[in-house]
C-alpha positions as CSV (number, residue, x, y, z in Angstrom):
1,X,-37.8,15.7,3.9
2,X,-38.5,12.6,5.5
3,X,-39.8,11.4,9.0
4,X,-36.9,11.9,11.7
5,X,-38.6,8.6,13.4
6,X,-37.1,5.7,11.9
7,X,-38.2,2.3,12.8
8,X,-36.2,-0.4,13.7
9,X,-36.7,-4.4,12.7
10,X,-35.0,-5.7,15.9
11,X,-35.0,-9.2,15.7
12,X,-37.0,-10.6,19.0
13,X,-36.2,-13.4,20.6
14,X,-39.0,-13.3,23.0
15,X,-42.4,-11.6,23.5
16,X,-44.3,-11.3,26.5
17,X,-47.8,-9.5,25.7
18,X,-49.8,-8.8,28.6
19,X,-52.4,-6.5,27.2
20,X,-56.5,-7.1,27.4
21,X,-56.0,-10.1,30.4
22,X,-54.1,-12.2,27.9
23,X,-50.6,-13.4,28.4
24,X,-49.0,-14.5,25.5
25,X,-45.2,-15.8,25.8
26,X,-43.2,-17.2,22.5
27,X,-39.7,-18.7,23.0
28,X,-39.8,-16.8,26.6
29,X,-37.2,-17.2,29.3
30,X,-38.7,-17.7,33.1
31,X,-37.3,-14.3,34.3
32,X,-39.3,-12.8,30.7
33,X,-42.4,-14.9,31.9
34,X,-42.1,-13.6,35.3
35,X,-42.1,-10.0,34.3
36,X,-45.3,-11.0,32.4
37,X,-46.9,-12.4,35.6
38,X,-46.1,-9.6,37.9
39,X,-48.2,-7.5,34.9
40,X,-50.7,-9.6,34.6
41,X,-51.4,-10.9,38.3
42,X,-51.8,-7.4,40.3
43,X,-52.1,-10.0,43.6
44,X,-48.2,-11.1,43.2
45,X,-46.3,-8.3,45.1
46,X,-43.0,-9.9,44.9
47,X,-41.3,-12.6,44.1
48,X,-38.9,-14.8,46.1
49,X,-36.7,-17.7,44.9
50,X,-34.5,-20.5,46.0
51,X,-32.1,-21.2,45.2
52,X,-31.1,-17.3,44.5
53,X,-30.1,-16.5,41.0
54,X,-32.3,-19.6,40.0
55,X,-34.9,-16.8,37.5
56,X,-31.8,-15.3,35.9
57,X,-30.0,-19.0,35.3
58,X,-33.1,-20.5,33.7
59,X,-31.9,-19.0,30.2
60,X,-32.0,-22.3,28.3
61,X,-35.7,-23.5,28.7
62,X,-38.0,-21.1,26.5
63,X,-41.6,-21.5,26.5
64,X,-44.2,-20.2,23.5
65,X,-48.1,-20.3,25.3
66,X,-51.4,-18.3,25.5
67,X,-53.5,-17.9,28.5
68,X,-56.1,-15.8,28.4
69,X,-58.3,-14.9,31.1
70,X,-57.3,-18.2,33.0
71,X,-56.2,-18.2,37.2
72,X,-52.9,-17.5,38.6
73,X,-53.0,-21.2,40.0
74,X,-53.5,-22.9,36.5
75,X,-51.0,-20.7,35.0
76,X,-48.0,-21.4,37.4
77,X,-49.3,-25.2,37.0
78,X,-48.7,-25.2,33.3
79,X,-45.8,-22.8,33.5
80,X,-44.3,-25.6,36.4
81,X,-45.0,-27.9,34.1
82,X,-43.0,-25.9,31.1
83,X,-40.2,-25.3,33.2
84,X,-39.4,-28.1,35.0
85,X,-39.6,-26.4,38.2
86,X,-41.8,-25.5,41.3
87,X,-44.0,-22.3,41.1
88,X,-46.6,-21.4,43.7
89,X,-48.7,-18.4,45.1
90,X,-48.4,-18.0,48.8
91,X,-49.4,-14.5,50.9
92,X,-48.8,-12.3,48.0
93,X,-45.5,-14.1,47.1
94,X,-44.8,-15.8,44.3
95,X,-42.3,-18.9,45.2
96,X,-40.4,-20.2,42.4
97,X,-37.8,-23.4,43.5
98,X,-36.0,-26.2,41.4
């Protein structure tokens, strides 16, 4: 007989790799890129935003970019950038407003 373990082509819409200090996002949403940062970036405890429900609305922008190795500052520059919004480190926070 067979394997029992079957695997599945689920199609992906977005990926969000954070293994070996590399972050790798294609056709990622913010809240998907967030996720990645708080994985990546051990010094972002939480994450506030303003207005509330802003991460969760942000569905139609989708950004595809590598960074590997580089500082949280550059990345939430670019990502700023990307999304057409304000991202900044603060006290352990990252701040993310339109």
């Amino acid at each position: 007989s067979g394997s029992a373990i079957e695997k599945l082509n689920i199609p992906q819409t977005a990926t969000v790799d954070w293994s070996t200090d590399k972050m790798d996002l294609r056709g990622a949403t913010l809240s998907e890129t967030v996720d990645g940062l708080l994985a990546m970036y051990p010094e972002v405890k939480n994450v506030k935003e303003s207005p509330v429900g802003l991460i969760k609305s942000e569905t139609q922008t989708k950004v595809t970019s590598k960074f590997d190795k580089e500082s949280l500052d550059n990345v939430l520059n670019e990502l700023s950038m990307h999304f057409g919004i304000k991202m900044k480190f603060d006290g352990g926070s990252l701040i993310i407003t339109r």
